[in-house]
PDB file of the backbone (N, CA, C, O) and the ligand in Angstrom, with CONECT records:
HET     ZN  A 101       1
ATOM      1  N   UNK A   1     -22.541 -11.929   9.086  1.00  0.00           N
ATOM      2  CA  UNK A   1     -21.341 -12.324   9.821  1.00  0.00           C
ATOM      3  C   UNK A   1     -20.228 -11.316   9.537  1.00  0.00           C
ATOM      4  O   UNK A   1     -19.809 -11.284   8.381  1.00  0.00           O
ATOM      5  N   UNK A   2     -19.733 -10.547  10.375  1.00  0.00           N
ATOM      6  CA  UNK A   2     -18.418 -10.148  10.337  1.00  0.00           C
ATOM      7  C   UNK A   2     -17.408 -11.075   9.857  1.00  0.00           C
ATOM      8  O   UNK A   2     -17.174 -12.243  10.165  1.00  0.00           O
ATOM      9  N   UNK A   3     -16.761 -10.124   8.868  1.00  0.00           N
ATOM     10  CA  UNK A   3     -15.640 -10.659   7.782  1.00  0.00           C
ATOM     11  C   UNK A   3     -14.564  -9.774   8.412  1.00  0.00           C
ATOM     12  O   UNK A   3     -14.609  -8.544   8.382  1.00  0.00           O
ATOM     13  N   UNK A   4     -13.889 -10.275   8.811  1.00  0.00           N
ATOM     14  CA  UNK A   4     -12.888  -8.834   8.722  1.00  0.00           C
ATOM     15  C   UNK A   4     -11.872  -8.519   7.045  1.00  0.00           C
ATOM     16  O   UNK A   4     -11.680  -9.570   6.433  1.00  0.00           O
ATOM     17  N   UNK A   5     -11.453  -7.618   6.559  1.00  0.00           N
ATOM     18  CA  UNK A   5     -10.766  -7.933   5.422  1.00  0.00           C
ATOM     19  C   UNK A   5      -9.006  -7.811   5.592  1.00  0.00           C
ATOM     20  O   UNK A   5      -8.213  -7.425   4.733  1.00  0.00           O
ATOM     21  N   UNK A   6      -8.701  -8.295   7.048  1.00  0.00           N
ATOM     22  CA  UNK A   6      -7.011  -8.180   7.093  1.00  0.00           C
ATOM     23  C   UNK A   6      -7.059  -9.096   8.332  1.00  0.00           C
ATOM     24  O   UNK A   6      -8.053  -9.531   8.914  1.00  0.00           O
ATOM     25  N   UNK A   7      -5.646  -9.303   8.618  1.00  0.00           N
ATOM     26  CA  UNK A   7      -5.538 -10.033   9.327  1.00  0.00           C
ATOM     27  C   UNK A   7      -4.124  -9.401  10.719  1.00  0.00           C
ATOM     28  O   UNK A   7      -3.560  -8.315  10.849  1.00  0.00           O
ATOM     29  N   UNK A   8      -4.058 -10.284  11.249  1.00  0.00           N
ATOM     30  CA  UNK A   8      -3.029  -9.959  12.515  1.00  0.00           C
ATOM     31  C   UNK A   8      -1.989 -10.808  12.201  1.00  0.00           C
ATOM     32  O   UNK A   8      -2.008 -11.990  11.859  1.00  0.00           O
ATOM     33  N   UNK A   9      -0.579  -9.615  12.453  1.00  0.00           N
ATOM     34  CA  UNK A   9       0.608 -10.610  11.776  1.00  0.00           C
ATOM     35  C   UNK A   9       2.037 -10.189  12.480  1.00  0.00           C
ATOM     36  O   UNK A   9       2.824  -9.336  12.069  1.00  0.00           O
ATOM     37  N   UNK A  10       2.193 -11.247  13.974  1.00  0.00           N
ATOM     38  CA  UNK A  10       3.248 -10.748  14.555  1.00  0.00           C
ATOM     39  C   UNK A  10       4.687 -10.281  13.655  1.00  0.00           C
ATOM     40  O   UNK A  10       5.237 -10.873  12.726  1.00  0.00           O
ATOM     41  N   UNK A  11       4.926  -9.413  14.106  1.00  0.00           N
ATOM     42  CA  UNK A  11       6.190  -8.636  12.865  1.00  0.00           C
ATOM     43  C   UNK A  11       7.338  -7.882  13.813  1.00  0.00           C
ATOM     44  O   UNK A  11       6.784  -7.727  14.901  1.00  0.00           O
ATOM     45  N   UNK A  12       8.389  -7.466  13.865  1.00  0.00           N
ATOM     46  CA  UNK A  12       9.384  -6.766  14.675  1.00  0.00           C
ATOM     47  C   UNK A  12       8.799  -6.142  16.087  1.00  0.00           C
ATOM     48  O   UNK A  12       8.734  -5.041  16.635  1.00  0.00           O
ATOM     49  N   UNK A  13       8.315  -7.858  16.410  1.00  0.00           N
ATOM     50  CA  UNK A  13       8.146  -7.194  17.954  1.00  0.00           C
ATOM     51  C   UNK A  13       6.339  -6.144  17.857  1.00  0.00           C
ATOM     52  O   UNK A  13       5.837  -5.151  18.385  1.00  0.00           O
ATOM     53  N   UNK A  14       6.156  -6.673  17.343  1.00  0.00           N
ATOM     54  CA  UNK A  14       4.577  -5.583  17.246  1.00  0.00           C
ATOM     55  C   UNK A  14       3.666  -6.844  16.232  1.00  0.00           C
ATOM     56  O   UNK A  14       4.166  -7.737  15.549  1.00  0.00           O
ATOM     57  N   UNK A  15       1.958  -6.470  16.472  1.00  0.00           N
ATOM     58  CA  UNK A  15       1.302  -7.060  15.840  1.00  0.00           C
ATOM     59  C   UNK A  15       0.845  -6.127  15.178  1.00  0.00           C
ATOM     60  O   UNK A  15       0.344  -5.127  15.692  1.00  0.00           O
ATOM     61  N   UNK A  16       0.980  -6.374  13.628  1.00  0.00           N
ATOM     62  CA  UNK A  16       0.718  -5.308  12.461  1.00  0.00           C
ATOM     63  C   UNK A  16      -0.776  -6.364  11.676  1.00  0.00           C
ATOM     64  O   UNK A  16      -1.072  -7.545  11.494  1.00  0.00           O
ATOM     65  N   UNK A  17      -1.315  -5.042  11.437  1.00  0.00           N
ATOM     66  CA  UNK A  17      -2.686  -5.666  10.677  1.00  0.00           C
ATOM     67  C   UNK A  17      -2.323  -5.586   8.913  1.00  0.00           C
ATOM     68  O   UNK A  17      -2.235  -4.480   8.378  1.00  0.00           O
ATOM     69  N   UNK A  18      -2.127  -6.896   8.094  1.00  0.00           N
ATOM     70  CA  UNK A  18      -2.195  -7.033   7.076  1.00  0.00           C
ATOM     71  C   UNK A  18      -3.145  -7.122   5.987  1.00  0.00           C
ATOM     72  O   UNK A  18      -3.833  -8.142   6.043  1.00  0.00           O
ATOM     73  N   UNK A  19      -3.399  -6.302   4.950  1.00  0.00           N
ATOM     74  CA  UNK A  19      -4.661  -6.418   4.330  1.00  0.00           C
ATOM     75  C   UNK A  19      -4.976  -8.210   3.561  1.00  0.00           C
ATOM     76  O   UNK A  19      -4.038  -8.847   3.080  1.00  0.00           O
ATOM     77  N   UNK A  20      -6.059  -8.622   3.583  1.00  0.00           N
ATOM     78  CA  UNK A  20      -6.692  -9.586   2.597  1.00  0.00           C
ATOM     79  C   UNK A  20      -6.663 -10.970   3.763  1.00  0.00           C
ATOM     80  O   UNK A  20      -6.207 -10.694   4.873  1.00  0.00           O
ATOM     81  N   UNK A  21      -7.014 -12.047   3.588  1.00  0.00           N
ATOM     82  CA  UNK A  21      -7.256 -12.989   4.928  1.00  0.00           C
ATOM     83  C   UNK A  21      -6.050 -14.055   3.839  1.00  0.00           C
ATOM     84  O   UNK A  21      -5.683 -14.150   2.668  1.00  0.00           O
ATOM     85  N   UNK A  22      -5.836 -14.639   5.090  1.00  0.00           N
ATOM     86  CA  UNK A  22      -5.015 -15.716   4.958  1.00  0.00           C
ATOM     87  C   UNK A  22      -6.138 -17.264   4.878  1.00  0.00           C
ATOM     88  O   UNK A  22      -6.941 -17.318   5.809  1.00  0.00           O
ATOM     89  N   UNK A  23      -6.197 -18.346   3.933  1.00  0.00           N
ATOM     90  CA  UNK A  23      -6.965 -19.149   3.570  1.00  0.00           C
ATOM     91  C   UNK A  23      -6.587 -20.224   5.375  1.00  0.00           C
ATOM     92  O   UNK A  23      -5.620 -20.218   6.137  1.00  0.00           O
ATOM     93  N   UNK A  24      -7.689 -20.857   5.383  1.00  0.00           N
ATOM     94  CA  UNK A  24      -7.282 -21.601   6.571  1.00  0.00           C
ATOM     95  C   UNK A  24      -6.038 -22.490   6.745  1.00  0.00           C
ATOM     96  O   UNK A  24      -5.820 -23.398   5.943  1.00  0.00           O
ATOM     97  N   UNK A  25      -5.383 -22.290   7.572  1.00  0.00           N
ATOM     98  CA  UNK A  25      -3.944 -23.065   7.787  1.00  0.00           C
ATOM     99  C   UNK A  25      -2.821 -22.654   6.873  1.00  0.00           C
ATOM    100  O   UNK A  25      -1.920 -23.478   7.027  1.00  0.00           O
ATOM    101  N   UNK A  26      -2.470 -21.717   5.966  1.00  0.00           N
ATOM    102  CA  UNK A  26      -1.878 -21.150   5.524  1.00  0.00           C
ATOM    103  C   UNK A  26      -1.118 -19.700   5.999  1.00  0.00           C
ATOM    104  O   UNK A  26      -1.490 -18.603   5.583  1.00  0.00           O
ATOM    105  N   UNK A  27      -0.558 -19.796   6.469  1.00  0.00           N
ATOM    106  CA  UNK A  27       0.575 -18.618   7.271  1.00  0.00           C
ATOM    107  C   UNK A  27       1.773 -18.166   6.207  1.00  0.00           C
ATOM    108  O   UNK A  27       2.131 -18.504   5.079  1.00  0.00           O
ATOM    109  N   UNK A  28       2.095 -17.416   6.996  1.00  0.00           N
ATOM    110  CA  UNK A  28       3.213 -16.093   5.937  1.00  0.00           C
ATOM    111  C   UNK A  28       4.549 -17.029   6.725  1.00  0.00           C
ATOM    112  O   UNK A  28       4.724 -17.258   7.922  1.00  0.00           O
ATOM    113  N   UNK A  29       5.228 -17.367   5.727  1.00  0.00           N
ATOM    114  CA  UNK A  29       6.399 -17.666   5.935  1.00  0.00           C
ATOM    115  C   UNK A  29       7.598 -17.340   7.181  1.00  0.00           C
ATOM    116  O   UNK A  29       8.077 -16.370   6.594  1.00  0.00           O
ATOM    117  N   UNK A  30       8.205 -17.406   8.111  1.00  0.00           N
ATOM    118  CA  UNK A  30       8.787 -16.526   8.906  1.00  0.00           C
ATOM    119  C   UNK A  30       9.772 -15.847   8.185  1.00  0.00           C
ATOM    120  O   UNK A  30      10.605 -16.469   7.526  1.00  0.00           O
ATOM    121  N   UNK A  31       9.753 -14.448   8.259  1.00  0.00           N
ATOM    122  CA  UNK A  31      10.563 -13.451   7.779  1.00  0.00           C
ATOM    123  C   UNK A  31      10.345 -12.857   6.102  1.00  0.00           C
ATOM    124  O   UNK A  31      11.152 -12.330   5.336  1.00  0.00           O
ATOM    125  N   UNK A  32       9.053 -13.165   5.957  1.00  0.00           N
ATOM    126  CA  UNK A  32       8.030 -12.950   4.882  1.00  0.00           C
ATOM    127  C   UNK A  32       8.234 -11.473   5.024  1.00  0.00           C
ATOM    128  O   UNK A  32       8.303 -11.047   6.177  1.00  0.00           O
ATOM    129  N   UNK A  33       8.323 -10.771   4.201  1.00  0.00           N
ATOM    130  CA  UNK A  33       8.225  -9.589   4.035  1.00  0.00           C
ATOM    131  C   UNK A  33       6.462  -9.277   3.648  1.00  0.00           C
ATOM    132  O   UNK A  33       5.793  -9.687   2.700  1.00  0.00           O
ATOM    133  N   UNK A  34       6.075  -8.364   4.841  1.00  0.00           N
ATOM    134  CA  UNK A  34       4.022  -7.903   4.560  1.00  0.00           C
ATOM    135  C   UNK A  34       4.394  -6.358   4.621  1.00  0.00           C
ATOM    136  O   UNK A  34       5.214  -5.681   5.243  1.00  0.00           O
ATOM    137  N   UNK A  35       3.613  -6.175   3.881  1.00  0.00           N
ATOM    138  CA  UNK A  35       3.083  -4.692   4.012  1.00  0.00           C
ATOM    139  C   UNK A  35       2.051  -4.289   4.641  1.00  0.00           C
ATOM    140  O   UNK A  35       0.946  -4.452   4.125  1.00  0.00           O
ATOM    141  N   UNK A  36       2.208  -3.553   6.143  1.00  0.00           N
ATOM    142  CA  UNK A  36       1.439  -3.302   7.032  1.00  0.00           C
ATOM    143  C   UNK A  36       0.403  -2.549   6.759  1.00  0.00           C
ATOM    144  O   UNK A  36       0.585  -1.766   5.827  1.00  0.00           O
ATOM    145  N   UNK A  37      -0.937  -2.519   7.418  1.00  0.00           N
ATOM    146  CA  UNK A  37      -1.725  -0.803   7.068  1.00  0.00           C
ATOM    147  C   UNK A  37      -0.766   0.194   7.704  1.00  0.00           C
ATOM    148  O   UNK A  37      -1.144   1.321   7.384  1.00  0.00           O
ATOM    149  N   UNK A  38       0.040   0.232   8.277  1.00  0.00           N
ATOM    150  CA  UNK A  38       1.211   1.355   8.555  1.00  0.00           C
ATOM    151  C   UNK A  38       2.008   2.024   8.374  1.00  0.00           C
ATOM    152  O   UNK A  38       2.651   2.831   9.045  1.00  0.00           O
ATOM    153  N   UNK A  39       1.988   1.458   6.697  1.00  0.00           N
ATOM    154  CA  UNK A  39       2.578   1.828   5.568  1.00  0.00           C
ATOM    155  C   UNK A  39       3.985   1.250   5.686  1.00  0.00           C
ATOM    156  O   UNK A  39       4.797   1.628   4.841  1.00  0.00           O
ATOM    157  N   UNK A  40       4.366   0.425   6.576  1.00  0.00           N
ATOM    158  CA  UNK A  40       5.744  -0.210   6.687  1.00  0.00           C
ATOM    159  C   UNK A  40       5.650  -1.122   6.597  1.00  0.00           C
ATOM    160  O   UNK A  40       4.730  -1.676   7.198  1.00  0.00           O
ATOM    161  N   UNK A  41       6.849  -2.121   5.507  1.00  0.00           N
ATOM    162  CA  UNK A  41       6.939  -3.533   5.146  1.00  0.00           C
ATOM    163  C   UNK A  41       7.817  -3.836   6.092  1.00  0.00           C
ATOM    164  O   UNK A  41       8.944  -3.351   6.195  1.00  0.00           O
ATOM    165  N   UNK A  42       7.011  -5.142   7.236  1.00  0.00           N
ATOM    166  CA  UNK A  42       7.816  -5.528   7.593  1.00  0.00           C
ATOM    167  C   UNK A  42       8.152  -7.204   7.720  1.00  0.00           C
ATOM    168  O   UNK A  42       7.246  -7.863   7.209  1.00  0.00           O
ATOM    169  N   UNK A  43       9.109  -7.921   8.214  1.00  0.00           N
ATOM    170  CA  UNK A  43       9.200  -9.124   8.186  1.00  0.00           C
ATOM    171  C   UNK A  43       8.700  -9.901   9.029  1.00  0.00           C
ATOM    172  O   UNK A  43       9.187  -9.830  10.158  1.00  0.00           O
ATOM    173  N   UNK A  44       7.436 -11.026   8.767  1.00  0.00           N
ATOM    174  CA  UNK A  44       6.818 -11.495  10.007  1.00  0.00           C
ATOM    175  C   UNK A  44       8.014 -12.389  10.944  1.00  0.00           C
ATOM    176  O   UNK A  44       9.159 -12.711  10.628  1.00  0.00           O
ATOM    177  N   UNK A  45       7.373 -12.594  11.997  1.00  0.00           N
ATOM    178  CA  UNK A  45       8.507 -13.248  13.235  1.00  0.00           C
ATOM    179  C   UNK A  45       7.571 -14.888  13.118  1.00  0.00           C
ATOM    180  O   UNK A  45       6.635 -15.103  12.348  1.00  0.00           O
ATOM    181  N   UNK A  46       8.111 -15.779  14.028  1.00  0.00           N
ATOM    182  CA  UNK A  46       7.517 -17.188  14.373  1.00  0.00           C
ATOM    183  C   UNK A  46       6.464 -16.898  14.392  1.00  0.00           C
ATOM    184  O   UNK A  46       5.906 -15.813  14.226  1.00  0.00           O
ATOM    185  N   UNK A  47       6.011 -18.159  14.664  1.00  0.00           N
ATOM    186  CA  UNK A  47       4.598 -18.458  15.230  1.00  0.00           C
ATOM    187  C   UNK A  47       4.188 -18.894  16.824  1.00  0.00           C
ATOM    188  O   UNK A  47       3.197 -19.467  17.276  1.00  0.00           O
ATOM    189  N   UNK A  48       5.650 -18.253  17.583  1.00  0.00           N
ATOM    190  CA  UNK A  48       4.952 -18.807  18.981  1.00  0.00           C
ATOM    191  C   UNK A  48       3.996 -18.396  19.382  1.00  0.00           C
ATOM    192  O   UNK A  48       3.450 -17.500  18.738  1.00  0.00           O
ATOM    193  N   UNK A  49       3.436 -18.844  20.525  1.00  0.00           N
ATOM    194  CA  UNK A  49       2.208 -18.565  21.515  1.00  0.00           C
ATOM    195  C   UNK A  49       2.929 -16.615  22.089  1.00  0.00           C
ATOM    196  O   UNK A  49       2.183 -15.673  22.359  1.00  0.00           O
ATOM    197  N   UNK A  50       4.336 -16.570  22.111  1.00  0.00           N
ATOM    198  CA  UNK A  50       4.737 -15.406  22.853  1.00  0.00           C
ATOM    199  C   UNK A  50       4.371 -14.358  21.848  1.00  0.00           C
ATOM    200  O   UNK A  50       3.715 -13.406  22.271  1.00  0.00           O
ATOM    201  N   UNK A  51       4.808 -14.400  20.136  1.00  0.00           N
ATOM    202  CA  UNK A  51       4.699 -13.652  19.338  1.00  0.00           C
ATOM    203  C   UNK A  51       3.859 -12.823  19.539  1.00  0.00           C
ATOM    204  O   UNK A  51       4.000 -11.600  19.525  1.00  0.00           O
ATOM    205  N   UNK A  52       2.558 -13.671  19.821  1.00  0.00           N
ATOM    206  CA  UNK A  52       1.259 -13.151  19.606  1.00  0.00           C
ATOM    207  C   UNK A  52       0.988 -12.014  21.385  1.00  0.00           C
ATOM    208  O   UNK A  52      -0.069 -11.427  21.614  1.00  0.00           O
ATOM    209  N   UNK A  53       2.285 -11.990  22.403  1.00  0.00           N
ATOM    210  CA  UNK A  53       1.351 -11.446  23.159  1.00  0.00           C
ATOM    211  C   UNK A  53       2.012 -10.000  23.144  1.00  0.00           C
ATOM    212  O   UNK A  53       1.898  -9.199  24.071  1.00  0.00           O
ATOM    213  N   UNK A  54       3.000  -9.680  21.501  1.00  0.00           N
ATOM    214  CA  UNK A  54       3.222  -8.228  21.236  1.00  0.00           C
ATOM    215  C   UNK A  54       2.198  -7.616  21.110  1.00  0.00           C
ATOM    216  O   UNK A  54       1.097  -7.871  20.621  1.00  0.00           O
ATOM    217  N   UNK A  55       2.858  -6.368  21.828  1.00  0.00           N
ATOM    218  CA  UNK A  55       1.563  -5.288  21.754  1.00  0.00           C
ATOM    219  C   UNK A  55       1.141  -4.728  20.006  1.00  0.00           C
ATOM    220  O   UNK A  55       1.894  -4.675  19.034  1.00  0.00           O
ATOM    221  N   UNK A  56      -0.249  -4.387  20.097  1.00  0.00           N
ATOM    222  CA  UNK A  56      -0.917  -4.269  18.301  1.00  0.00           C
ATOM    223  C   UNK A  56       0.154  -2.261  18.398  1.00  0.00           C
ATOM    224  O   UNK A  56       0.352  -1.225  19.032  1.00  0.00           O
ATOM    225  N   UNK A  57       0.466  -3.156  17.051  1.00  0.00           N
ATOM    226  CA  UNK A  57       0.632  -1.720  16.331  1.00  0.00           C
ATOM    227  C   UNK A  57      -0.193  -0.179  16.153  1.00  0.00           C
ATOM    228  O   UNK A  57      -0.968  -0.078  15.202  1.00  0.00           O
ATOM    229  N   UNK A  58      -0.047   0.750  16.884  1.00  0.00           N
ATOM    230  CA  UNK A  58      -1.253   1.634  17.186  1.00  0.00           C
ATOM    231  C   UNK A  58      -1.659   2.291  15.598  1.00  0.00           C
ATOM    232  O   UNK A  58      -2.776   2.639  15.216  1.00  0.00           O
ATOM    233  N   UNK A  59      -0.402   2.327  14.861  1.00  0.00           N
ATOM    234  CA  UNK A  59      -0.945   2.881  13.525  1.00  0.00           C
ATOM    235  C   UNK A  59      -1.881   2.046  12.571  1.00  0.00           C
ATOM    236  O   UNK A  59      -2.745   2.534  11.842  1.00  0.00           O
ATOM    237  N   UNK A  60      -1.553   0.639  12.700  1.00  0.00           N
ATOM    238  CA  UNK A  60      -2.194  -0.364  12.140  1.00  0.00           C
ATOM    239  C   UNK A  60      -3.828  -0.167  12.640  1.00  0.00           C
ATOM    240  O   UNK A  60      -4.839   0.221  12.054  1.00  0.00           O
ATOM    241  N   UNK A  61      -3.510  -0.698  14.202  1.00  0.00           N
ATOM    242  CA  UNK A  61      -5.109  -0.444  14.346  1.00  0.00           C
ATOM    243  C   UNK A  61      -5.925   0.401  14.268  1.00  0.00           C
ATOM    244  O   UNK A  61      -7.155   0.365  14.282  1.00  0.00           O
ATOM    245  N   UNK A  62      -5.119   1.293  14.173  1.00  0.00           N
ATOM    246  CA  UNK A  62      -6.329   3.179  13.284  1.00  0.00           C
ATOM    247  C   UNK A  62      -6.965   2.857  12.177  1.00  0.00           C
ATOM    248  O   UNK A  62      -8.164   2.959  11.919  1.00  0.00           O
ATOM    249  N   UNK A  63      -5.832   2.345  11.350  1.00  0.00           N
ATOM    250  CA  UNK A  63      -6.018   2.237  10.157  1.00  0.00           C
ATOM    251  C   UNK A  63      -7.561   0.802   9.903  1.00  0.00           C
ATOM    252  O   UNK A  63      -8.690   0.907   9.425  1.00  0.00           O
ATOM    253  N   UNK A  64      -6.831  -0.323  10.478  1.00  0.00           N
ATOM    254  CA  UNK A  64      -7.820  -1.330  10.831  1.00  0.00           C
ATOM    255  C   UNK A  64      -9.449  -0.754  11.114  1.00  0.00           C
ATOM    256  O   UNK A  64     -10.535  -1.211  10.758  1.00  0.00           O
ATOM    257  N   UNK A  65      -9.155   0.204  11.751  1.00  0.00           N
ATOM    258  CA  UNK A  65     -10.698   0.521  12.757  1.00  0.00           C
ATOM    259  C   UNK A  65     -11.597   1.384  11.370  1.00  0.00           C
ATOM    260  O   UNK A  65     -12.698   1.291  10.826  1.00  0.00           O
ATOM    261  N   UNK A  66     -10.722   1.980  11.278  1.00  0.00           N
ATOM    262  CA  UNK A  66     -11.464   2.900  10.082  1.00  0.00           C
ATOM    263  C   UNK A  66     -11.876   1.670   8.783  1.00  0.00           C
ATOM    264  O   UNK A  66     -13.020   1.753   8.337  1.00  0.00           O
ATOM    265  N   UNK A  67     -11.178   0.833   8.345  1.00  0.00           N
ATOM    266  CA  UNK A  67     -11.595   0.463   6.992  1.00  0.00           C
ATOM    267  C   UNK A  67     -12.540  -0.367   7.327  1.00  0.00           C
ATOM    268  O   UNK A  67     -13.244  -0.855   6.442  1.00  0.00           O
ATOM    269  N   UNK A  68     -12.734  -0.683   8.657  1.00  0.00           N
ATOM    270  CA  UNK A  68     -13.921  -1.542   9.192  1.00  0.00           C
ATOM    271  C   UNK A  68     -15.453  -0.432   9.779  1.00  0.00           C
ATOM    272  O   UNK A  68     -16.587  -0.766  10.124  1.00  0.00           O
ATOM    273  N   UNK A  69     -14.963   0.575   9.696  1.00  0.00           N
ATOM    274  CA  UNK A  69     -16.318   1.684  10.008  1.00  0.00           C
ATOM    275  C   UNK A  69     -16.122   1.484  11.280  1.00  0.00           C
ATOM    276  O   UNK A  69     -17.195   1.224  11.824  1.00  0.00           O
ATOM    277  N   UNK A  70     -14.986   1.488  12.215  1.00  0.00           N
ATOM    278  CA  UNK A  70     -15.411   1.465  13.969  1.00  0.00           C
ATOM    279  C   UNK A  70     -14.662   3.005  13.643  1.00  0.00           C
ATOM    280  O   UNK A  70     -13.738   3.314  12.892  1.00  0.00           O
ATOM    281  N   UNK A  71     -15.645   3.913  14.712  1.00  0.00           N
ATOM    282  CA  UNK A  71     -15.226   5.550  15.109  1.00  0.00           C
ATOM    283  C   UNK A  71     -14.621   4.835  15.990  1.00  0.00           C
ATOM    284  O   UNK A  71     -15.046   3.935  16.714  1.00  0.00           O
ATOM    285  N   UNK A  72     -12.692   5.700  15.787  1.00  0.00           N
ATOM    286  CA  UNK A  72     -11.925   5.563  16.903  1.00  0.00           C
ATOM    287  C   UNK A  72     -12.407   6.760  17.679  1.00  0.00           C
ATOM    288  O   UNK A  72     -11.941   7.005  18.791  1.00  0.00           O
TER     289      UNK A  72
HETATM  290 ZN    ZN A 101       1.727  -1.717  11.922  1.00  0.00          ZN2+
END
């Protein structure tokens, strides 16, 4: 089964990939300070349905693709 080892974490308007999984039903606080694979800490936003339809962070998902073995 695919594990992934990070997760997706709406943040300033962008979805940034955070390393390590979040346990079920447990979320990052709003305005939680994460440290992105993008090398930028940033503060997560709500939890609306809209949050989620920011566009993914392109540095994140490089980073994402590689520690998962996908050739970008
Ligand atoms: Zn990012």
């Amino acid at each position: 089964m695919f594990r992934p080892k990070h997760h997706w974490q709406p943040a300033e308007q962008q979805r940034h990939a955070v390393a390590g999984t979040l346990p079920t039903g447990r979320r990052h606080r709003d305005g939680e300070s994460v440290d992105a694979f993008c090398e930028r800490t940033v503060s997560t936003a709500g939890h609306t349905e809209l949050d989620w339809l920011w566009p993914t962070c392109p540095d994140c998902l490089r980073a994402a693709e590689r520690l998962n073995g996908i050739p970008s």
